[in-house]
N, CA, C and O atoms as CSV, one atom per row, in Angstrom:
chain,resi,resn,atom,element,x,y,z
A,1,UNK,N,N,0.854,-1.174,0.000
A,1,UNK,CA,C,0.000,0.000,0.000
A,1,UNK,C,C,0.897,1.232,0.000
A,1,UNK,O,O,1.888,1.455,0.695
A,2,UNK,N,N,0.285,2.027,-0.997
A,2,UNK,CA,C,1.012,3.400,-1.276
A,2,UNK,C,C,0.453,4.561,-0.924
A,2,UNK,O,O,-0.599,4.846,-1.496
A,3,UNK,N,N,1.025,5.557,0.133
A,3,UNK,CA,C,-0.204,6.280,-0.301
A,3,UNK,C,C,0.730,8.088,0.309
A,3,UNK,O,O,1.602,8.364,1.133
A,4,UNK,N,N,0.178,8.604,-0.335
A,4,UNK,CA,C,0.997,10.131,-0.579
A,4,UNK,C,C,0.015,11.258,-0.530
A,4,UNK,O,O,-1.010,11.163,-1.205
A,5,UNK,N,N,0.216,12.231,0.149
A,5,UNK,CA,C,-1.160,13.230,0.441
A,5,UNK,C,C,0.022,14.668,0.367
A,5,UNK,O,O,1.109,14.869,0.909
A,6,UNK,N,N,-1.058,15.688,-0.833
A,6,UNK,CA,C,-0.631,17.040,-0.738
A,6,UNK,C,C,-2.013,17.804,-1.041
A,6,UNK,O,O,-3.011,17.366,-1.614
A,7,UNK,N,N,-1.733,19.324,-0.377
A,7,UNK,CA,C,-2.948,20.109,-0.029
A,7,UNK,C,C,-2.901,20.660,-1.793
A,7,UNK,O,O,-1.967,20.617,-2.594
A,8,UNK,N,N,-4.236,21.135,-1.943
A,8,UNK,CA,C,-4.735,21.919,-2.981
A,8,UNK,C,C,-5.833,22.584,-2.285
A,8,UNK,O,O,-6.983,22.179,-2.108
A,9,UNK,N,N,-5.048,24.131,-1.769
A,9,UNK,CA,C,-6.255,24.707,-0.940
A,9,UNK,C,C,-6.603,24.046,0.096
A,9,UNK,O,O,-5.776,23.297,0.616
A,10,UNK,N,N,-8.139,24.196,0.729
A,10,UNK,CA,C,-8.743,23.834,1.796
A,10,UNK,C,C,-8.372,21.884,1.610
A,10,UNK,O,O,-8.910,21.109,2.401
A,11,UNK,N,N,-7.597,21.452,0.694
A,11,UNK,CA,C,-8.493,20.328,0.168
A,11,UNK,C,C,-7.368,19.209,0.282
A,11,UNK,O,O,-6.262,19.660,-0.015
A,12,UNK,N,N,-7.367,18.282,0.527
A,12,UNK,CA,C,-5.747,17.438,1.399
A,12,UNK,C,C,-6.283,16.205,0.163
A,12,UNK,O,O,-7.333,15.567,0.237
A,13,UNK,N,N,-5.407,16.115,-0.772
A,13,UNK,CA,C,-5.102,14.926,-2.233
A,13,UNK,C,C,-4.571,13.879,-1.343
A,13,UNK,O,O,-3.460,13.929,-0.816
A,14,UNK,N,N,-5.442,12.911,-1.203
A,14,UNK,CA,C,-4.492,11.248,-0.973
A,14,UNK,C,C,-4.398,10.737,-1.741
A,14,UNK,O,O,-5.453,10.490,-2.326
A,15,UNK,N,N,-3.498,10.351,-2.161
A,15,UNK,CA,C,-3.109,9.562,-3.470
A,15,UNK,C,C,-3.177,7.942,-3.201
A,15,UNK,O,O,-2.287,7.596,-2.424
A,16,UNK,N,N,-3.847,7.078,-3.561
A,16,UNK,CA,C,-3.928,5.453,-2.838
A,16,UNK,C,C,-3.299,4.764,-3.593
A,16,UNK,O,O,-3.970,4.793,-4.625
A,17,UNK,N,N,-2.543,4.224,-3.747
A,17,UNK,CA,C,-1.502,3.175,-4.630
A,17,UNK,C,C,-1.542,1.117,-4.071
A,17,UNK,O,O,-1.139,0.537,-3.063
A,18,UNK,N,N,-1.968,0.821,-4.855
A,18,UNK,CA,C,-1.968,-1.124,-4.208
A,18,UNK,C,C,-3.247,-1.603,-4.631
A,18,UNK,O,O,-3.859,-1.486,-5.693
A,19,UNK,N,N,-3.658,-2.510,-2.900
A,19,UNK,CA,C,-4.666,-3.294,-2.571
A,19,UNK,C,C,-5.306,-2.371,-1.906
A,19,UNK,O,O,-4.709,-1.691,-1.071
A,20,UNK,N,N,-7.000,-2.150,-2.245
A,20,UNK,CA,C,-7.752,-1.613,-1.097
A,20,UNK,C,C,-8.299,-2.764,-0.605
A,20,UNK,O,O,-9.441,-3.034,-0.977
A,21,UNK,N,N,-7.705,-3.551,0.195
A,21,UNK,CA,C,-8.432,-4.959,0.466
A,21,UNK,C,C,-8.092,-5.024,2.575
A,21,UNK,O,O,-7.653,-3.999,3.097
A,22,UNK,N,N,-8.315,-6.044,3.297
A,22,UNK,CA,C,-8.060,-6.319,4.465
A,22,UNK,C,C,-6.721,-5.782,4.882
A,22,UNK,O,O,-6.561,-5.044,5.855
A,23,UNK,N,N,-5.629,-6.266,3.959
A,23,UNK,CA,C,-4.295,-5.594,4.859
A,23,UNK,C,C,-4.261,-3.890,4.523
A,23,UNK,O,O,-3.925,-2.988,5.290
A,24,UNK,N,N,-4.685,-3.806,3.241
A,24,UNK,CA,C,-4.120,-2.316,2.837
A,24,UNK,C,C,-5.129,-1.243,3.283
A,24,UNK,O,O,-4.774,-0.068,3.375
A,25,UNK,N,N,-6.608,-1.707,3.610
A,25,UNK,CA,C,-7.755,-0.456,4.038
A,25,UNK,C,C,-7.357,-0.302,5.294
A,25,UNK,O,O,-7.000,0.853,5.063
A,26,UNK,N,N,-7.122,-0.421,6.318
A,26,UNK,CA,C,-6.809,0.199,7.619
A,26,UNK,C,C,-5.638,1.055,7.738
A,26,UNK,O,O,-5.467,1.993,8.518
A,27,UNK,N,N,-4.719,0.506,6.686
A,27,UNK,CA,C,-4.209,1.416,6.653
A,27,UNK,C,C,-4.400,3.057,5.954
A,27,UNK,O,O,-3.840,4.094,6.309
A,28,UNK,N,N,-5.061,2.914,5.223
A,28,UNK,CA,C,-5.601,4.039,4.226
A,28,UNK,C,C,-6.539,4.873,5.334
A,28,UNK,O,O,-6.530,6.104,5.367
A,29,UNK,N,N,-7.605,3.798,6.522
A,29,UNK,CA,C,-8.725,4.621,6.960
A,29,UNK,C,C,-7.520,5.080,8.318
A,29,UNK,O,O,-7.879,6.109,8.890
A,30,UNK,N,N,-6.367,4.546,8.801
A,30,UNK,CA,C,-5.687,5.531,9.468
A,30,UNK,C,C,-5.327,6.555,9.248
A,30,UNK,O,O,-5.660,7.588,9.829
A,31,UNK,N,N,-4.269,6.382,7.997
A,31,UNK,CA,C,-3.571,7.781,7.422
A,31,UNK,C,C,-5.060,9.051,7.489
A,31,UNK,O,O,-4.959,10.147,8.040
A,32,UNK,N,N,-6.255,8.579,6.841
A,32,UNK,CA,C,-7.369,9.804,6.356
A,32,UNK,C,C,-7.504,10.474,7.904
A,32,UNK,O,O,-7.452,11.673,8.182
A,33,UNK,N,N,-7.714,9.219,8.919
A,33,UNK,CA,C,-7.768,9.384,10.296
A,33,UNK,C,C,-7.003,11.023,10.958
A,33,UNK,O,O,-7.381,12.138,11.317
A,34,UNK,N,N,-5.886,10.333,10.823
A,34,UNK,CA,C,-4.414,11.205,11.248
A,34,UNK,C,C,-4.922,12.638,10.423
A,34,UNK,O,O,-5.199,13.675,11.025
A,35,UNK,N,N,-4.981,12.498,9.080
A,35,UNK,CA,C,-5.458,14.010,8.259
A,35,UNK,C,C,-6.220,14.689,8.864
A,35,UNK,O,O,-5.743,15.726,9.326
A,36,UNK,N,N,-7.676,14.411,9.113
A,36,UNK,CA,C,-8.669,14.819,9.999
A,36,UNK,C,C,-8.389,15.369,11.338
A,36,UNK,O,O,-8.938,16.394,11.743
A,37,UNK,N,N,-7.507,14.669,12.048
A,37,UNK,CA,C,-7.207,14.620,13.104
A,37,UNK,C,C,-5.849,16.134,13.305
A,37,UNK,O,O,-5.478,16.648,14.360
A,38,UNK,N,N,-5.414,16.472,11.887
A,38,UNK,CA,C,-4.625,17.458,12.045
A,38,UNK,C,C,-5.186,18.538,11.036
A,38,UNK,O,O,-4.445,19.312,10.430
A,39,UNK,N,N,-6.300,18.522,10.935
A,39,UNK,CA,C,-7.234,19.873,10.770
A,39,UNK,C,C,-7.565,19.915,8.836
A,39,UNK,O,O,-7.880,20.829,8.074
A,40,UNK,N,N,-7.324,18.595,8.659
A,40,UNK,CA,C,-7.663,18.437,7.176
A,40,UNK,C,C,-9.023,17.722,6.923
A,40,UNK,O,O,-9.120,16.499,6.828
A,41,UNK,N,N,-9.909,18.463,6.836
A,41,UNK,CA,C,-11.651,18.072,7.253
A,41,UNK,C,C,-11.810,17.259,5.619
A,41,UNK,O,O,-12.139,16.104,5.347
A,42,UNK,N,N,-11.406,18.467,4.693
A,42,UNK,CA,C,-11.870,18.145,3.135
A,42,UNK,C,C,-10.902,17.198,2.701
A,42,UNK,O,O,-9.746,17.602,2.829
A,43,UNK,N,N,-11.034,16.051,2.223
A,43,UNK,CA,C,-10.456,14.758,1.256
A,43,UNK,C,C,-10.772,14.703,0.104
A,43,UNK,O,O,-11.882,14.941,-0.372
A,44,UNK,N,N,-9.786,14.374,-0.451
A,44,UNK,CA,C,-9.815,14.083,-2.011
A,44,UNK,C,C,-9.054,12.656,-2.562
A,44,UNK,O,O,-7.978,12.797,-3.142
A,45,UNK,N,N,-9.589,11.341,-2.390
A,45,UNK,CA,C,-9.015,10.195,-2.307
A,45,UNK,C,C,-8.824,10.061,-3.758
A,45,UNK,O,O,-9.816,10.083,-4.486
A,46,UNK,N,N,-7.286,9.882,-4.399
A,46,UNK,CA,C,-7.431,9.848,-5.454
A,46,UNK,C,C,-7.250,8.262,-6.061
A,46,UNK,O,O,-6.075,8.047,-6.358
A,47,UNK,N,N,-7.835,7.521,-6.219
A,47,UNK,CA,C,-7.852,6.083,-6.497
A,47,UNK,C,C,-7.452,5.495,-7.776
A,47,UNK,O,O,-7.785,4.381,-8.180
A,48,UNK,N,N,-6.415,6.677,-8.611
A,48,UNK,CA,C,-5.899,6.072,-9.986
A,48,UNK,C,C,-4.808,4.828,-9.594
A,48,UNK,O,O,-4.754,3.941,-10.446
A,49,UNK,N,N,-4.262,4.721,-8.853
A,49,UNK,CA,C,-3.386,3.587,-8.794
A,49,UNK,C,C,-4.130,2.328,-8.099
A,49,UNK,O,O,-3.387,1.351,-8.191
A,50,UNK,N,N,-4.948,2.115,-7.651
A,50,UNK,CA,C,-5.946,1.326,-6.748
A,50,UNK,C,C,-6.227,0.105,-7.542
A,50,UNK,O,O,-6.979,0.133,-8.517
A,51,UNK,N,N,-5.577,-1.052,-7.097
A,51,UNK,CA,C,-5.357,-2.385,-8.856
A,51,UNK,C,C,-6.938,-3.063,-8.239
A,51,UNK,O,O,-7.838,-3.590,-8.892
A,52,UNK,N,N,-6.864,-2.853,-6.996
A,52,UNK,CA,C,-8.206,-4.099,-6.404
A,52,UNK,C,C,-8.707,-2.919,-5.425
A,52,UNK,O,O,-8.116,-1.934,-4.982
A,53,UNK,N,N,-10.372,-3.525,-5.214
A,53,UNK,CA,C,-10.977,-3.006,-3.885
A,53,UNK,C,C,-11.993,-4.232,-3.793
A,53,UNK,O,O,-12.744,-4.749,-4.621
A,54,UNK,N,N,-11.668,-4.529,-2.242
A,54,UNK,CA,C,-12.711,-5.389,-1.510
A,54,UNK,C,C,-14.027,-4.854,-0.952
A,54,UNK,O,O,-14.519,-3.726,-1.001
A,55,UNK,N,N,-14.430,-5.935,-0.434
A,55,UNK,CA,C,-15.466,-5.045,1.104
A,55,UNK,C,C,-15.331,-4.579,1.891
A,55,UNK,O,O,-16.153,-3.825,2.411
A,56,UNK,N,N,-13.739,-4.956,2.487
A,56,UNK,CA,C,-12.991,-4.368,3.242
A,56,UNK,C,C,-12.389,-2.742,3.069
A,56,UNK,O,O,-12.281,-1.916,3.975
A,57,UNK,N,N,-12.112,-2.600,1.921
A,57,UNK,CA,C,-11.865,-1.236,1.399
A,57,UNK,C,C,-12.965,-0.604,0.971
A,57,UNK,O,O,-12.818,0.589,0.708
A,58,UNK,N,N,-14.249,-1.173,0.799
A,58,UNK,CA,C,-15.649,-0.259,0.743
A,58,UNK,C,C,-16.030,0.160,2.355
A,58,UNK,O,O,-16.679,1.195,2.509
A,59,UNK,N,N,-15.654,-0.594,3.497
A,59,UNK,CA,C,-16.116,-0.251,4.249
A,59,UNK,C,C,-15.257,1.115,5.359
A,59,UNK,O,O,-15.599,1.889,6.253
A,60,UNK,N,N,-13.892,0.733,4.532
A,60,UNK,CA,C,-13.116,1.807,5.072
A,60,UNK,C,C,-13.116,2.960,4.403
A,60,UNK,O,O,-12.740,3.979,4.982
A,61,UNK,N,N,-13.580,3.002,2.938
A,61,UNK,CA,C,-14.229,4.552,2.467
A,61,UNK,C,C,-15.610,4.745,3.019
A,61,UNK,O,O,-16.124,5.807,2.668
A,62,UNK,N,N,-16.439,3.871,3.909
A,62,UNK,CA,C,-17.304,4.480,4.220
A,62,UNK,C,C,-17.170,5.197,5.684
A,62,UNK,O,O,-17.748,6.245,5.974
A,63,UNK,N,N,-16.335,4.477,6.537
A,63,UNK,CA,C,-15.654,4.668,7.633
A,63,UNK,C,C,-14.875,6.329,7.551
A,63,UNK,O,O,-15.200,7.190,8.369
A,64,UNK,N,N,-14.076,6.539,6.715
A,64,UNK,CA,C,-13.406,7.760,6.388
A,64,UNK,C,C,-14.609,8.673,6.023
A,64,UNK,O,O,-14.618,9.834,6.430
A,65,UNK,N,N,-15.664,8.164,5.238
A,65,UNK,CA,C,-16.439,9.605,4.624
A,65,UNK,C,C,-17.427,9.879,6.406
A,65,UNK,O,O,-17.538,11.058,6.740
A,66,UNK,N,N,-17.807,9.215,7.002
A,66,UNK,CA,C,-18.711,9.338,8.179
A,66,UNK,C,C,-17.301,10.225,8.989
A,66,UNK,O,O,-17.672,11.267,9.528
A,67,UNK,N,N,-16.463,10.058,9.062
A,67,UNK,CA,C,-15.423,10.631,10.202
A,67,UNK,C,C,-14.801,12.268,9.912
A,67,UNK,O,O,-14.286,13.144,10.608
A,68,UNK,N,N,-15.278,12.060,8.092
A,68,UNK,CA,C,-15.078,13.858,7.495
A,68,UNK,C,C,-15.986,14.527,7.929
A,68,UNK,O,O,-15.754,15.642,8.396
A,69,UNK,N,N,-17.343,13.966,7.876
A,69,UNK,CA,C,-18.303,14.452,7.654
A,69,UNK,C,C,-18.630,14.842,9.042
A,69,UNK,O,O,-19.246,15.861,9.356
A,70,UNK,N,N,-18.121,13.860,9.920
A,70,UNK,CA,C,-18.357,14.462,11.431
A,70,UNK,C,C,-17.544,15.710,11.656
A,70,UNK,O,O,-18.103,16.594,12.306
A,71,UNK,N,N,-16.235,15.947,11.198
A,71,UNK,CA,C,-15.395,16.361,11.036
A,71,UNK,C,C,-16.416,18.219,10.322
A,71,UNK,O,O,-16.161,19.329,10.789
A,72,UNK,N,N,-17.231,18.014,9.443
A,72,UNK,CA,C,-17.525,19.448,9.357
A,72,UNK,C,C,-17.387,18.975,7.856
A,72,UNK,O,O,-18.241,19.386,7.070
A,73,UNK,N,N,-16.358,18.123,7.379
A,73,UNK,CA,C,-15.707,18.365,5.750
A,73,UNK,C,C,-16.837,17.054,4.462
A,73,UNK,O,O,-17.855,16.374,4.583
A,74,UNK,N,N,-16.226,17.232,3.798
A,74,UNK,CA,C,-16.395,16.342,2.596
A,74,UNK,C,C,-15.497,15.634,2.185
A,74,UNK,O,O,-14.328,16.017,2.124
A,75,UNK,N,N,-16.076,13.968,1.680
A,75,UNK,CA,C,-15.310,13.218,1.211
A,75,UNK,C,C,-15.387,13.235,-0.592
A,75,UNK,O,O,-16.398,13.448,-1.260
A,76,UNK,N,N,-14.361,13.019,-0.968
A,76,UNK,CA,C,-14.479,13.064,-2.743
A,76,UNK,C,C,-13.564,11.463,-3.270
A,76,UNK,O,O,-12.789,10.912,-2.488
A,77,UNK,N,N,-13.754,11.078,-4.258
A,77,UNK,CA,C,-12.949,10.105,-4.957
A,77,UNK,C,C,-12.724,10.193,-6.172
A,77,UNK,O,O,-13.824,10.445,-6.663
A,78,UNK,N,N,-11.923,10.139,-7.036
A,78,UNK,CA,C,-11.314,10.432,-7.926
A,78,UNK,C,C,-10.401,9.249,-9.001
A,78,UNK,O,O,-9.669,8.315,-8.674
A,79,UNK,N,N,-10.782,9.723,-10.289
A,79,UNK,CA,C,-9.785,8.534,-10.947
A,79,UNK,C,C,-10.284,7.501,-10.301
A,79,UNK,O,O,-9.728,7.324,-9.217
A,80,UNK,N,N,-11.258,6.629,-10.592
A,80,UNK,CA,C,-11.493,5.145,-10.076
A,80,UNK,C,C,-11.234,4.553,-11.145
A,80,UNK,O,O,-11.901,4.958,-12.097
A,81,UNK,N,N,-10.162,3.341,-11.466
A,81,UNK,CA,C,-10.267,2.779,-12.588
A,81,UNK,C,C,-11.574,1.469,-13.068
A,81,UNK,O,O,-12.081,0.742,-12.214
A,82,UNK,N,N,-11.832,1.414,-14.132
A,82,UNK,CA,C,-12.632,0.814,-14.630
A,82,UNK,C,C,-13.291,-0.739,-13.434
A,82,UNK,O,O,-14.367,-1.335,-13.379
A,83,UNK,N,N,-12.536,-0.815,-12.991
A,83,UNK,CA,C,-13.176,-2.432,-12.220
A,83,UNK,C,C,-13.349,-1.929,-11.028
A,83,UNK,O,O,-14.339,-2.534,-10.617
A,84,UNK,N,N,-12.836,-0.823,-9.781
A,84,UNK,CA,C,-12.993,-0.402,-9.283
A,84,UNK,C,C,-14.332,0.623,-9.043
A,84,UNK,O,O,-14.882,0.777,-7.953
A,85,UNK,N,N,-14.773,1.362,-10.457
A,85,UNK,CA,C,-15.703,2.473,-10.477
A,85,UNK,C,C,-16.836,1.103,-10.824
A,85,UNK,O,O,-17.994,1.420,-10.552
A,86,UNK,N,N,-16.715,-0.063,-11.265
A,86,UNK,CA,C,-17.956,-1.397,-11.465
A,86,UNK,C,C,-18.047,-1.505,-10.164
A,86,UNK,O,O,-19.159,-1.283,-9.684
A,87,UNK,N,N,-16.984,-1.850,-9.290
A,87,UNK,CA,C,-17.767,-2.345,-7.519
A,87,UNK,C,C,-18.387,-1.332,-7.410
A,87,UNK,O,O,-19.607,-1.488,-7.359
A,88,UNK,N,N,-17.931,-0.087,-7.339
A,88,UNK,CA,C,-18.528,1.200,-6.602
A,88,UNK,C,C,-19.870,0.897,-6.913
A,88,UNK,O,O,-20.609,0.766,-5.937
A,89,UNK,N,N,-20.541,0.704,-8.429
A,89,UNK,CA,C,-21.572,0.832,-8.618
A,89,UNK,C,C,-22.619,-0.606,-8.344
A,89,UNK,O,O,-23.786,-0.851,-8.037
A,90,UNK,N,N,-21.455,-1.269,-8.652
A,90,UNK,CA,C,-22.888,-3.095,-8.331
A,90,UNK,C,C,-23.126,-2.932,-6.534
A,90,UNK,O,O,-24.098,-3.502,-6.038
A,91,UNK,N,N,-22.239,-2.183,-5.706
A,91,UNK,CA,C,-22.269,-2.377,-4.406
A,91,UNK,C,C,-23.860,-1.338,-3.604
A,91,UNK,O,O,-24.637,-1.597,-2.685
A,92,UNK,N,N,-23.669,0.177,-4.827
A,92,UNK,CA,C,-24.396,0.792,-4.664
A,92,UNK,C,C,-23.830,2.275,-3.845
A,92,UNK,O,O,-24.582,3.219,-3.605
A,93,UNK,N,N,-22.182,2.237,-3.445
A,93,UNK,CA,C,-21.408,3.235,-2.959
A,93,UNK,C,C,-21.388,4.293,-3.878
A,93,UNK,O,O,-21.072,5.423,-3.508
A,94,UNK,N,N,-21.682,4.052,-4.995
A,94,UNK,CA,C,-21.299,5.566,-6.143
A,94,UNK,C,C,-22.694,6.144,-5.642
A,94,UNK,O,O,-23.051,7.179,-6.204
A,95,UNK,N,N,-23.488,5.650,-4.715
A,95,UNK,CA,C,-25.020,6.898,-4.756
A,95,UNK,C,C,-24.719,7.580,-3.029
A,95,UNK,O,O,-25.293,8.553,-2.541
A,96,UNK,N,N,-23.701,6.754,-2.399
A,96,UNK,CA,C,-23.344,7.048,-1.297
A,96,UNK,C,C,-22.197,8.367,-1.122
A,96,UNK,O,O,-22.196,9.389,-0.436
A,97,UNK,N,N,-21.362,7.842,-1.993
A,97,UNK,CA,C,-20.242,8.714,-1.927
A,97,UNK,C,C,-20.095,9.619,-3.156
A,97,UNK,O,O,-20.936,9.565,-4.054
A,98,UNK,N,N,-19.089,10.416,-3.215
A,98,UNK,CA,C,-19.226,11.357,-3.869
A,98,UNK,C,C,-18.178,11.109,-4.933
A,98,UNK,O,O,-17.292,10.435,-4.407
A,99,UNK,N,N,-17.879,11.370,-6.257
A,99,UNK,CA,C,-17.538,10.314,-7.047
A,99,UNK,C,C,-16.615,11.372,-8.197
A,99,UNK,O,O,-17.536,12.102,-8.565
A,100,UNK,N,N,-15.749,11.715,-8.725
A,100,UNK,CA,C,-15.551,12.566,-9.789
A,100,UNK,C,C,-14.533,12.147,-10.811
A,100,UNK,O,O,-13.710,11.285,-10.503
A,101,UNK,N,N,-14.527,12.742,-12.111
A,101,UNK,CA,C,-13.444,11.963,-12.644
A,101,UNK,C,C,-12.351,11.845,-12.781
A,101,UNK,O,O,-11.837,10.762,-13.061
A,102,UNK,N,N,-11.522,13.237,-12.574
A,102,UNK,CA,C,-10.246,13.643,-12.094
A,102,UNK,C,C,-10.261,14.495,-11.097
A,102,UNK,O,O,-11.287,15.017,-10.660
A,103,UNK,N,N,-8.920,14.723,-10.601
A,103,UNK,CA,C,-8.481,15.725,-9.735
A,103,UNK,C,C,-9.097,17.150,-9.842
A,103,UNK,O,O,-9.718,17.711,-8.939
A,104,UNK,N,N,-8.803,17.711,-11.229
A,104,UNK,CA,C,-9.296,18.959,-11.610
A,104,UNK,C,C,-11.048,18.333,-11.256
A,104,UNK,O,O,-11.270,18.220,-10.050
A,105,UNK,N,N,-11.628,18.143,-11.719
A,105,UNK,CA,C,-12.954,18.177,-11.629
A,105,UNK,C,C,-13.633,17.894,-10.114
A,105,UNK,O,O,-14.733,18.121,-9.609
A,106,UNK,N,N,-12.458,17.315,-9.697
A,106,UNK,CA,C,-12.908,17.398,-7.589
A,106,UNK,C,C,-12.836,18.425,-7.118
A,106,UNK,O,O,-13.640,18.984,-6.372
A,107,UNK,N,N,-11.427,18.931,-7.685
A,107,UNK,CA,C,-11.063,20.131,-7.003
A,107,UNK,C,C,-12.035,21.234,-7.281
A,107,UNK,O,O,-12.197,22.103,-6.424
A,108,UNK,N,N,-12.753,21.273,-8.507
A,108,UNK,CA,C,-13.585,22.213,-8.941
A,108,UNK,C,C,-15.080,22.278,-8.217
A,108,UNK,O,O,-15.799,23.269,-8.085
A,109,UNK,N,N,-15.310,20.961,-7.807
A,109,UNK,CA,C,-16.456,20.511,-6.957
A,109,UNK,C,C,-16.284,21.067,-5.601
A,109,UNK,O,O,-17.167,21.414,-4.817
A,110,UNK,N,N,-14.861,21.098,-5.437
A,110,UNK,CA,C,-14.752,21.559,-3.779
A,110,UNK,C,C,-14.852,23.118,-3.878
A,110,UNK,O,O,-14.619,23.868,-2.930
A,111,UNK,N,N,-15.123,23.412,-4.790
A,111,UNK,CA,C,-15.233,25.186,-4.970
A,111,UNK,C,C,-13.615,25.763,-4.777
A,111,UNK,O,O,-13.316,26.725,-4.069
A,112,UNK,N,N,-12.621,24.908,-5.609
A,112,UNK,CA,C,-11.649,25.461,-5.417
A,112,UNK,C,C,-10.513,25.657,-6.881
A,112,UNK,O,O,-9.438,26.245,-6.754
């Protein structure tokens, strides 16, 4: 698991690189954790490198978007590749979460 975070504005880019599966989502819903936790409310998960996602990694983007949102902020996702943006949707998370197609077009969503 890869994962790399820089601000754009109000707006903290995680970059997710690997497995979103059992070993690699806890780690992902820590790091967002730690962000939040140091005054970065707004996320922007960017999921172009993301080869797999489980249930395990659906439940830790749902885990992260409830902890922004308590938080005051918004969760965003970005770049989902093709088998990834299919779970989102057979699972029913693309009506849950907030979904965009690149960076620029999140960032533009975040009013920024």
């Amino acid at each position: 698991m890869n994962i790399t975070n820089e601000k754009k504005g109000d707006v903290c880019v995680v970059a997710v690189g690997g497995r979103l599966d059992g070993a690699g989502a806890p780690e992902v819903e820590s790091h967002c954790r730690a962000l939040i936790e140091g005054g970065n409310k707004n996320q922007l998960l960017d999921l172009a490198q993301v080869e797999y996602i489980s249930s395990a990694g659906l439940r830790s983007l749902l885990v992260v978007a409830k902890q922004v949102k308590a938080a005051g902020g918004t969760l965003m996702l970005c770049n989902l590749s093709s088998m990834v943006s299919e779970v989102m949707e057979i699972s029913g998370f693309d009506k849950i979460l907030k979904i965009a197609a690149d960076r620029h077009a999140a960032i533009a969503q975040f009013g920024g």
